[in-house]
C-alpha positions as CSV (number, residue, x, y, z in Angstrom):
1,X,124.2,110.4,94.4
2,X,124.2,109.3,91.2
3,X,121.6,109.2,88.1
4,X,120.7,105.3,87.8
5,X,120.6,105.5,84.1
6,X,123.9,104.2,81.8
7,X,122.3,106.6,79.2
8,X,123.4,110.1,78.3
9,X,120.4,111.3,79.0
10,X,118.0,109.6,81.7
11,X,114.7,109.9,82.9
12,X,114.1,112.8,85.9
13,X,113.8,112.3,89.5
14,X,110.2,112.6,89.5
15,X,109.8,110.8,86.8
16,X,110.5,107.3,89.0
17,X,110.6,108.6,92.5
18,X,106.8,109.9,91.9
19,X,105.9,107.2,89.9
20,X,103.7,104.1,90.5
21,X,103.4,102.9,87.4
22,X,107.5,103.1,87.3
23,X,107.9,100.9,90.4
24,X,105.4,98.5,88.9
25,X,102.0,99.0,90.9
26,X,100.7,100.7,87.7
27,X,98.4,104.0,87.1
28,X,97.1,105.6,90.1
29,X,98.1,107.1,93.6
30,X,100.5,106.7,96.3
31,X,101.0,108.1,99.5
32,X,102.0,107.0,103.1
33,X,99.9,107.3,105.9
34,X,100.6,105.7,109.2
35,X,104.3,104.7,108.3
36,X,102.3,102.6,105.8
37,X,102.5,103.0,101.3
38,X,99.3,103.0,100.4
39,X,98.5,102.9,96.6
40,X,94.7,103.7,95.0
41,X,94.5,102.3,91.6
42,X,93.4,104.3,88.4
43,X,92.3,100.7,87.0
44,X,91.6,98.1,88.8
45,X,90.8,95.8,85.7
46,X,87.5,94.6,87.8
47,X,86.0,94.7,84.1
48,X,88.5,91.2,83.6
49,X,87.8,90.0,87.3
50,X,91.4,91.5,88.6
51,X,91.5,93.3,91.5
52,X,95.3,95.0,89.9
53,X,95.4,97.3,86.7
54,X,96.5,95.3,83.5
55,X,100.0,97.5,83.8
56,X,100.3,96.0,87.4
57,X,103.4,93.7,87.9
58,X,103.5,93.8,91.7
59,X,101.2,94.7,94.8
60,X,102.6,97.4,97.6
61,X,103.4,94.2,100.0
62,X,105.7,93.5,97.0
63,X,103.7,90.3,95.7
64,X,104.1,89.4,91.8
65,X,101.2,89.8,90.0
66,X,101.8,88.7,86.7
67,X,104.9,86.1,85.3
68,X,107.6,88.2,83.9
69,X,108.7,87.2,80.3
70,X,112.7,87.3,80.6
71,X,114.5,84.8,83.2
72,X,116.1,86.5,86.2
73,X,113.9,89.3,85.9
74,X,111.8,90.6,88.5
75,X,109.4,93.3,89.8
76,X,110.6,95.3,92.9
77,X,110.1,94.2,96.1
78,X,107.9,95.8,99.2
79,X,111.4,97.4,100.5
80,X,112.7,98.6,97.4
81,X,109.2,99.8,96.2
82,X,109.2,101.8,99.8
83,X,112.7,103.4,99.6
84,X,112.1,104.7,95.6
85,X,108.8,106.2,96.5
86,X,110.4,107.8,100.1
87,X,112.7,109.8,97.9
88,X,109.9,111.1,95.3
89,X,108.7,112.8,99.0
90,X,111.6,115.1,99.4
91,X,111.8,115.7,95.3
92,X,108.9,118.7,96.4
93,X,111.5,120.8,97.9
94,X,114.5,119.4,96.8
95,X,114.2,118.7,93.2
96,X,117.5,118.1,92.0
97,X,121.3,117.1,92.5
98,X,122.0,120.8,93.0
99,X,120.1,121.0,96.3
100,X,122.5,120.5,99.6
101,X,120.2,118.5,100.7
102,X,120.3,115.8,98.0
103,X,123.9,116.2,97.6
104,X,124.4,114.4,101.0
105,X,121.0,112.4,101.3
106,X,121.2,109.3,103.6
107,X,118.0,107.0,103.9
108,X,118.0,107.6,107.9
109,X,117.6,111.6,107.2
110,X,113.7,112.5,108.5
111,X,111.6,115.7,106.7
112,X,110.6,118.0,109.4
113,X,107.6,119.2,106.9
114,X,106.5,115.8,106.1
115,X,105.8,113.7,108.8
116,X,106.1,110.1,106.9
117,X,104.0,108.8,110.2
118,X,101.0,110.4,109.7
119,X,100.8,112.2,106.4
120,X,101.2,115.4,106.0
C-alpha cells in the first residue's frame, strides 16, 4: 500500500479513512450496522429546508447532492464511499504502514474483533 497523496507530506490514515466530511457526506457520524454505512449528520441544514449539511456533496447511497463547480469532477460513489470508510475500521489496531497487517491488506480480509455484520 501506498499513501494516495503526490505531496511530500500527506494527510494521515485517519484523517480520510475516519472521515465523513473527507468522503463528502460532511460533519457527523459513521458506522456500519447490519452490513449497512450508516451516517448521522452533525447538520442537517433543516434551518434552509435541506435534509444534508451545507458541507454535504453526496448521500451514503452515493447520490450528488449539490453540482460540483469543475467539469469531470465528481463526489465518491456508494462503493467507493464504503471501501474508504472499511479501512478507517481496522486503522484502531492497525494504525499505520508499519503494522503486518496493513503491509499485506486485501479488501476480502475479515476483522475477527469487528464484526462489519452486526456492529461491534
Amino acid at each position: 500500500m501506498d499513501p494516495h497523496s503526490t505531496q511530500k507530506k500527506g494527510r494521515s490514515c485517519p484523517d480520510c479513512h475516519q472521515s465523513p466530511k473527507t468522503v463528502g457526506l460532511g460533519p457527523g457520524n459513521v458506522f456500519f450496522e447490519n452490513g449497512r454505512l450508516l451516517f448521522a449528520p452533525a447538520d442537517t441544514g433543516a434551518d434552509l429546508g435541506l435534509n444534508h449539511s451545507l458541507q454535504a456533496l453526496v448521500d451514503t447511497s452515493g447520490q450528488p447532492l449539490t453540482n460540483l463547480s469543475r467539469p469531470n469532477l465528481r463526489p465518491f460513489n456508494q462503493e467507493e464511499i464504503r471501501r474508504i470508510l472499511r479501512v478507517g475500521l481496522c486503522l484502531v489496531c492497525h494504525p499505520d504502514y508499519s503494522d503486518p497487517v496493513m503491509q499485506n491488506w486485501r479488501p476480502d480480509l475479515t476483522c475477527p474483533v469487528f464484526d462489519e455484520k452486526n456492529g461491534l
